[in-house]
C-alpha positions in Angstrom: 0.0 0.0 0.0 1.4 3.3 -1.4 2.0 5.7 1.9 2.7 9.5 1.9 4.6 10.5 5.1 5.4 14.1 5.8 8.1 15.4 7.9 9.1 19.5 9.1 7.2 22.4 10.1 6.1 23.2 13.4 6.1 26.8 15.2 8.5 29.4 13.0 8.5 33.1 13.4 7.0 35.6 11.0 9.4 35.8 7.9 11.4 33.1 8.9 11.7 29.9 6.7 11.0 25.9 7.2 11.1 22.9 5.0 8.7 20.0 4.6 9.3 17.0 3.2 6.7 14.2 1.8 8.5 11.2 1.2 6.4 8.2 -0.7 7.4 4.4 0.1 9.0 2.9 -2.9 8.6 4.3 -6.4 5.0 3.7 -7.1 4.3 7.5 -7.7 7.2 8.5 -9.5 4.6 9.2 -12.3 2.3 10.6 -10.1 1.6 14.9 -9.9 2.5 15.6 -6.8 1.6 18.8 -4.4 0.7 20.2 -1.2 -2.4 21.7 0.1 -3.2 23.7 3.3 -6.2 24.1 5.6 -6.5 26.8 8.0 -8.7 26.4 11.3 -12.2 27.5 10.4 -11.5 27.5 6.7 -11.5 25.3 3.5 -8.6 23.2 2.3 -6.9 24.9 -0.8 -3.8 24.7 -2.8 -0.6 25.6 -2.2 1.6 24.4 -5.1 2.0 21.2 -7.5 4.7 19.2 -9.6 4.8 17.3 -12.4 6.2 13.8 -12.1 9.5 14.7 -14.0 9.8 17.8 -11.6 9.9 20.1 -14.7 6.7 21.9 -14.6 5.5 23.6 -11.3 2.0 25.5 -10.3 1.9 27.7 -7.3 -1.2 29.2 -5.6 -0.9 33.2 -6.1 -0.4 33.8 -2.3 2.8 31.8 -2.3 4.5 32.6 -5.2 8.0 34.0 -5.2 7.8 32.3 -0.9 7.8 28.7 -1.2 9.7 26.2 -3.8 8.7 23.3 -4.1 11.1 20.1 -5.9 10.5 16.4 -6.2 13.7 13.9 -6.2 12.4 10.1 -7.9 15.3 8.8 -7.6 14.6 5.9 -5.3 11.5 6.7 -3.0 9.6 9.6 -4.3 10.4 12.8 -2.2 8.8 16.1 -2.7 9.6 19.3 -0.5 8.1 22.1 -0.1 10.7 25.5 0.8 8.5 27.9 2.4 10.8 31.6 3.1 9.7 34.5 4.4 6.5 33.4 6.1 3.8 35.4 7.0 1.4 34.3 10.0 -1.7 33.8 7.4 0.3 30.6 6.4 -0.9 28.6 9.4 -2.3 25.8 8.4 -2.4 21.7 8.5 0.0 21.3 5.2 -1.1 18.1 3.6 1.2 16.2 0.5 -0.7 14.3 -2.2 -0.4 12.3 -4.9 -3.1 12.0 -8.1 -2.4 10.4 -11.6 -4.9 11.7 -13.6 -4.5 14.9 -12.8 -2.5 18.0 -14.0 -0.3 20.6 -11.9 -3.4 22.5 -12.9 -5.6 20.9 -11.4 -3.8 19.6 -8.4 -6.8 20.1 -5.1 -9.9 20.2 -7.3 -12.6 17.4 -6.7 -13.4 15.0 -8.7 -9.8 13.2 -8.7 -8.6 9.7 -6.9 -5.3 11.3 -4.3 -3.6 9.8 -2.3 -2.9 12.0 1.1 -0.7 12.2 3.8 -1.3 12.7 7.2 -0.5 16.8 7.6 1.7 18.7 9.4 1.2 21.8 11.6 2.9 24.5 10.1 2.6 27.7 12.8 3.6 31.2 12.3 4.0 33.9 15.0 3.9 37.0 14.5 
């Protein structure tokens, strides 16, 4: 069974940086688009930012871009990080990784698409 396991965040202050990390068991979603989502207390999951499987192409939600990178390494078990600088309070969230096949970095978080998920991680920013 493919599993998504997420590593990093926690508390950071306010225009600081953290890393997470989503590493998948094995190789099984090396062809997979792969991406993170957030979801904020009181509020709707939405997306953060997505990669192709070869890592070329990337998609970022407009509230991140030019903050957070993120990279995907297939080389043995599938690893995508997410680089998230200069970090503004408004990014607390749950930061979930996922996987889906027959989707595009475009629409990476939209229903209506098989993903696999992780289990979050608490990503908090003080101000």
């Amino acid at each position: 069974q493919v599993q998504l396991v997420e590593s990093g965040g926690g508390l950071v202050q306010a225009g600081g940086s953290t890393k997470l990390s989503c590493v998948a068991n094995g190789r099984a979603l090396s062809t997979y688009v792969m991406g993170w989502l957030r979801q904020a207390p009181g509020k709707e999951r939405e997306f953060v930012a997505a990669i192709s499987w070869s890592g070329v192409s990337t998609n970022y939600a407009e509230s991140v871009k030019g903050r957070f990178t993120i990279s995907r390494d297939n080389a043995e078990n599938t690893i995508v990080s997410l680089q998230m600088s200069n970090l503004r309070p408004e990014d607390t969230a749950v930061y979930y990784c996922a996987a889906v096949k027959d989707g595009t970095i475009w629409t990476f978080g939209r229903n209506g698409y098989s993903y696999v998920w992780g289990q979050g991680t608490q990503v908090t920013v003080s101000s």
